[in-house]
DRENRO-665881 format. One record per residue (C-alpha): residue in three letters; x negated, y negated, z negated. Coordinates in nm, 2 decimals. Layout:
// DRENRO-665881
     r        X        Y        Z
   Ala        X        Y        Z
...
This chain:
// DRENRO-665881
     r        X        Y        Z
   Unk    14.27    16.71     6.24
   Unk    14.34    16.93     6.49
   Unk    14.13    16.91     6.83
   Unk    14.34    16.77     7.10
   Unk    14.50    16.51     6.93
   Unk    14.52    16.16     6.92
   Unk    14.25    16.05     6.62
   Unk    14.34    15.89     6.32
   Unk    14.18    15.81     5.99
   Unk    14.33    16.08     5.76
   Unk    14.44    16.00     5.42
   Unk    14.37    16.17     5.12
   Unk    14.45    16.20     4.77
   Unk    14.22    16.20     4.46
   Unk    14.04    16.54     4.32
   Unk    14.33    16.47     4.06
   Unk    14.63    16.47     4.25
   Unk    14.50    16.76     4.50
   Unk    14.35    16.97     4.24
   Unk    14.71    16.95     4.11
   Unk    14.85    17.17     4.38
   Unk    14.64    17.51     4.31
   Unk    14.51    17.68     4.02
   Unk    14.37    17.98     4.19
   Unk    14.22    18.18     3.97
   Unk    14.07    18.44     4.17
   Unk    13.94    18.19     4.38
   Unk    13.61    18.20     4.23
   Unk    13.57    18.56     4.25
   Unk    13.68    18.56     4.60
   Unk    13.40    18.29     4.72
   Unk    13.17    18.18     4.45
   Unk    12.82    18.31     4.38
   Unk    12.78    18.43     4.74
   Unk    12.41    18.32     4.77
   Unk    12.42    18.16     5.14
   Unk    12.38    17.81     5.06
   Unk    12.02    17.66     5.14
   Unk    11.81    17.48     4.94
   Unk    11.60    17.20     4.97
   Unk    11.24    17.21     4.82
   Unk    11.11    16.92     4.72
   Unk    10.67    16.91     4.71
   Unk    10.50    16.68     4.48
   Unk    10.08    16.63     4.51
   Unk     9.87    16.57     4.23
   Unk     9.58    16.39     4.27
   Unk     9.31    16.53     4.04
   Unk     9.03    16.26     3.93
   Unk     8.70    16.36     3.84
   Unk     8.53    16.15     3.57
   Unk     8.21    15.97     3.71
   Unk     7.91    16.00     3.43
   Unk     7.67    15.73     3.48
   Unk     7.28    15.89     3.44
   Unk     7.15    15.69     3.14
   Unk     6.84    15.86     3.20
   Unk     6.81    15.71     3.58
   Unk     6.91    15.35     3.46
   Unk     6.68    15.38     3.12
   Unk     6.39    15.42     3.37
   Unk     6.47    15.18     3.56
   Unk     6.46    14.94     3.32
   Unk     6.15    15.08     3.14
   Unk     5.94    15.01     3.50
   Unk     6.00    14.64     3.43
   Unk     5.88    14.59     3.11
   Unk     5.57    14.67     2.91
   Unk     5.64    14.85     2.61
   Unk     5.38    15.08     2.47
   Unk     5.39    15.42     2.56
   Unk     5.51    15.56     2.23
   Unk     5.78    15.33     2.25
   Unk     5.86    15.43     2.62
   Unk     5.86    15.76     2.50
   Unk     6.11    15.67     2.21
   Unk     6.34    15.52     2.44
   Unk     6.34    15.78     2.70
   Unk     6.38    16.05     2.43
   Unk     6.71    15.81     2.32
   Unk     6.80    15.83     2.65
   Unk     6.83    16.18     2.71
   Unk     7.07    16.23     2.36
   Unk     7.33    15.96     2.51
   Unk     7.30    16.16     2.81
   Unk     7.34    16.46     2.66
   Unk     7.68    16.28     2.46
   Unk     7.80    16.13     2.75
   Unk     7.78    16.42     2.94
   Unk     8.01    16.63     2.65
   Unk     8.23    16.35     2.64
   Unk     8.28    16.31     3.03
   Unk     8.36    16.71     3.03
   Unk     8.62    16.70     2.74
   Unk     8.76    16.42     2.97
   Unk     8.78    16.57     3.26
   Unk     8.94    16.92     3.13
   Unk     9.16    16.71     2.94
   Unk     9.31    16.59     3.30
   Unk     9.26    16.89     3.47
   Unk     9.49    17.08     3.19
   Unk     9.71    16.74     3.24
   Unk     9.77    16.75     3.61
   Unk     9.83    17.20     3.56
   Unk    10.13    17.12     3.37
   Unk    10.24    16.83     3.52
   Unk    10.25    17.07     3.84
   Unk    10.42    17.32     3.63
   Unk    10.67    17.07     3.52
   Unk    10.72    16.91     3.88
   Unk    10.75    17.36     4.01
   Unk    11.04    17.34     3.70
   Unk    11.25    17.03     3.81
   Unk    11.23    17.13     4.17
   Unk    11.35    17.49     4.11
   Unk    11.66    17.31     3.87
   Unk    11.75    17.06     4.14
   Unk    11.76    17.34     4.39
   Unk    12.01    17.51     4.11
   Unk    12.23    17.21     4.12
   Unk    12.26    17.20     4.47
   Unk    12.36    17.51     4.52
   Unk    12.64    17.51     4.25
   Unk    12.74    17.17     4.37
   Unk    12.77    17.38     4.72
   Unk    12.94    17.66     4.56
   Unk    13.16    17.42     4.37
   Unk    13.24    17.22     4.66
   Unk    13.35    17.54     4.84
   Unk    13.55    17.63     4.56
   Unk    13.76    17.34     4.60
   Unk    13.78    17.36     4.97
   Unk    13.95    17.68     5.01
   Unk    14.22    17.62     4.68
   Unk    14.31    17.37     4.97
   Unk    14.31    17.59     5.26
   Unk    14.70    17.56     5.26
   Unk    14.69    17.20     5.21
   Unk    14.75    16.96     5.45
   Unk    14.85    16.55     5.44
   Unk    15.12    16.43     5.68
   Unk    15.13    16.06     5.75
   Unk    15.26    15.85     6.03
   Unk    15.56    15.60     6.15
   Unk    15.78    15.86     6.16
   Unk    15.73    15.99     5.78
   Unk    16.05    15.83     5.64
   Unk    16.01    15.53     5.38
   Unk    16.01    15.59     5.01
   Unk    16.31    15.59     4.79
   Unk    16.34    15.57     4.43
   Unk    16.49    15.97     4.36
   Unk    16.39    16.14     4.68
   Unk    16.30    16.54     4.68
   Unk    15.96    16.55     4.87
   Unk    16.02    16.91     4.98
   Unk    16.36    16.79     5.16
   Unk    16.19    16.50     5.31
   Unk    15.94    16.71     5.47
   Unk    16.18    17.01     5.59
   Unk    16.37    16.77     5.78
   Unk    16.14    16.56     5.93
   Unk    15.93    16.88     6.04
   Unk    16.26    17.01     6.21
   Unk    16.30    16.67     6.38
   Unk    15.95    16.52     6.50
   Unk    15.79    16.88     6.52
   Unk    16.10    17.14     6.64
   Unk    15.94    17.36     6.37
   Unk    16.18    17.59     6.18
   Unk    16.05    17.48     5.80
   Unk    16.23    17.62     5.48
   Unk    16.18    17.50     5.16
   Unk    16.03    17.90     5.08
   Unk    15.76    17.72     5.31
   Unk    15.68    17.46     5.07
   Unk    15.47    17.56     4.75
   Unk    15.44    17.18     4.61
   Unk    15.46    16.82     4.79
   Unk    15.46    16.46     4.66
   Unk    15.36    16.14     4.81
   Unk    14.96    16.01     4.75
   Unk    14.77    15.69     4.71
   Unk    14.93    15.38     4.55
   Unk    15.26    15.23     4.68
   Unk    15.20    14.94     4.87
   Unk    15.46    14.71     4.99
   Unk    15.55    14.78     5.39
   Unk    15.34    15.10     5.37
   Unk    15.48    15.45     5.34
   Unk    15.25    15.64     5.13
   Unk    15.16    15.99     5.29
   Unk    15.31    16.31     5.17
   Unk    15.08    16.59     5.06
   Unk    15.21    16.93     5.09
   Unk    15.06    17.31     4.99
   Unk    15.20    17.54     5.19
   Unk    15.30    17.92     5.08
   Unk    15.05    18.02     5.43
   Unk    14.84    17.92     5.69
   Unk    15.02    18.06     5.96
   Unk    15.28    17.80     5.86
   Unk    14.96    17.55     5.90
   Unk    14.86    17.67     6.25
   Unk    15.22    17.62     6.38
   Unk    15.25    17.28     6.22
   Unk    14.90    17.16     6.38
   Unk    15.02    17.37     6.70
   Unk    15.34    17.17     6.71
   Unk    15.14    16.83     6.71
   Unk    14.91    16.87     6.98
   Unk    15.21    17.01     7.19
   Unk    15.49    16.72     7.10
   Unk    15.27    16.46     6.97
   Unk    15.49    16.27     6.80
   Unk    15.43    15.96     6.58
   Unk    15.33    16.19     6.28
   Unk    14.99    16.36     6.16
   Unk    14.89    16.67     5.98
   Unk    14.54    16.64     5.87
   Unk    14.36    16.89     5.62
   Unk    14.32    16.80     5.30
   Unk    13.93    16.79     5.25
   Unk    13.75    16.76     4.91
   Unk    13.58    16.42     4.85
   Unk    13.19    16.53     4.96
   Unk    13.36    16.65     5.26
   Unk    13.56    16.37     5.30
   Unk    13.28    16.11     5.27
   Unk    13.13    16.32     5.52
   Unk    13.39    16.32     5.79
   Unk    13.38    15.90     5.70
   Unk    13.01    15.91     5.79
   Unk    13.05    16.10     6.10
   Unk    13.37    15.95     6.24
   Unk    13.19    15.64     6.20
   Unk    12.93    15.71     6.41
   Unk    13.16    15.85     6.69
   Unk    13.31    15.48     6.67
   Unk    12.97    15.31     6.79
   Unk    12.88    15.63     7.03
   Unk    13.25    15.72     7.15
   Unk    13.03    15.79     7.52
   Unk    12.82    16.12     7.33
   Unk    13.13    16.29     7.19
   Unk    13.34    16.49     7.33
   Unk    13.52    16.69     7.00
   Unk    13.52    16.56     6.64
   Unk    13.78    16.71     6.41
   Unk    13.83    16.94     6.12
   Unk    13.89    17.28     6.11
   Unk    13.94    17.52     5.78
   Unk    13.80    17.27     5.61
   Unk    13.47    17.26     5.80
   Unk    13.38    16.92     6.04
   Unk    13.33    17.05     6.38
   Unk    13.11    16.83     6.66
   Unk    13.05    16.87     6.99
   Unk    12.87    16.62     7.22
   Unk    12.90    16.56     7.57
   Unk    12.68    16.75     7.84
   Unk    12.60    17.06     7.55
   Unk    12.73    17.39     7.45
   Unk    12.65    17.35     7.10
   Unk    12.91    17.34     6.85
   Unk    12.80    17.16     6.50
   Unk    12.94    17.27     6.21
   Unk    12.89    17.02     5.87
   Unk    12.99    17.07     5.50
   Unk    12.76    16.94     5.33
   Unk    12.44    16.71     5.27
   Unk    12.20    16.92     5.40
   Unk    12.41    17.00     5.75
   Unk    12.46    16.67     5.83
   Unk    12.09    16.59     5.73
   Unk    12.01    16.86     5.98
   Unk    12.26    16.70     6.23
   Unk    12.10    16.35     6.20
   Unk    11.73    16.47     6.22
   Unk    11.83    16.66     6.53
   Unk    11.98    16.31     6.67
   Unk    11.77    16.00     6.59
   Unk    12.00    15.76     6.72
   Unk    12.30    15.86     6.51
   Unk    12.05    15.89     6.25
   Unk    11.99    15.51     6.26
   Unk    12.36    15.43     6.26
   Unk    12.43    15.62     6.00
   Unk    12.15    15.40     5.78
   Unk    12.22    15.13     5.87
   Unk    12.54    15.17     5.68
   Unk    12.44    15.17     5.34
């Protein structure tokens, strides 16, 4: 949504139906692999434990001083004694390099999962970004002024007229790469139109044209579902804190925010951004768990 107009909770299609719209193959040459995306290290401790080996010797005298054996049989004992000793002392160090070799590769193993989790993130990133810009041409228009449904419309026709009308924007159907109505039809609800334009010049004058004329009709980006449930998250905090924002919109597919009383633009497209964003704002952090 562009910044300046009147908010309202876009509507989007599924991966399905917007994945549809572009098969960009160069796409992933153009912005995957780059590197840039951070990664989250995750730090496991293990605790190692050190077998205690009770001195038989200590607790055989001990027990010798209270009774009155003869002293060859003293000597026996103590002599017995010091070969349990001597076993439980092999024992107890098997033992405990067993556990120290346990806890290496456990750490070795936990060094392993966090370097493949990092992996995942980042091509989960990468992915993510993939799927953004295919839809860089892509936006959703919705609003009382999108004409009802009819049984054999032509999308594209719909949408070249009521641009002309509601925005003054000269559209021609060369404008129009693919269009067709979202979501599921719904009695006394016209389903929003998604359209992929040829440009994003086209994009900019369409988003120009509704800040300027404001009409009863709204072009929001398409945004792929992560970024989506983001913009949920964040636009729901901007409900209960409506007094600490001043901007909150999308832009290229990227969730700007700006509070009130700072210079600071925040940009969010993923989990870790808005992570960041939270930490940095403890009380939008609380909102935002209390609604799981």
């Amino acid at each position: 949504m562009a910044p300046g107009r009147r908010n309202k909770k876009p509507e989007e299609a599924s991966t399905s139906e917007e994945g549809a719209l572009s098969q960009d193959a160069n796409v992933i040459t153009t912005i995957g692999g780059t590197g840039r995306h951070n990664t989250t290290t995750l730090t496991t401790t293990t605790t190692t434990t050190t077998t205690s080996v009770p001195d038989v010797t200590e607790i055989i005298n001990q027990e010798l001083s209270n009774t009155n054996l003869p002293g060859d049989m003293q000597a026996l004992v103590t002599i017995l004694g010091k070969v349990i000793q001597t076993q439980f002392d092999t024992y107890f160090s098997k033992v405990d390099n067993l556990i120290t070799a346990n806890n290496r590769q456990i750490d070795q193993m936990q060094t392993k999962i966090n370097e493949l989790e990092n992996k995942i993130i980042n091509l989960e990133t990468t992915i993510d970004d993939v799927d953004q810009y295919e839809r860089r041409d892509t936006v959703i228009i919705s609003g009382l002024s999108l004409p009802d449904e009819l049984t054999n419309e032509n999308p594209c026709d719909l949408i070249v007229n009521t641009i002309k009308h509601h925005l003054h924007v000269n559209m021609t159907h060369a404008d129009i790469n693919v269009a067709h109505r979202i979501g599921r039809k719904t009695q006394g609800k016209t389903r929003p139109i998604i359209v992929k334009l040829q440009n994003r010049i086209k994009k900019s004058e369409l988003v120009h044209a509704c800040i300027t004329v404001k009409p009863q009709l709204y072009i929001n980006e398409s945004l792929t579902p992560k970024r989506r449930e983001i913009y949920t998250v964040i636009r729901r905090i901007r409900t209960q804190h409506k007094h600490l924002f001043q901007q909150c919109h999308t832009s290229d597919g990227k969730i700007i925010v700006k509070l009130k009383n700072s210079t600071i633009k925040h940009t969010i497209t993923n989990d870790q951004s808005l992570a960041l964003f939270l930490d940095n704002h403890p009380i939008f952090k609380n909102t935002a768990e209390n609604m799981n």
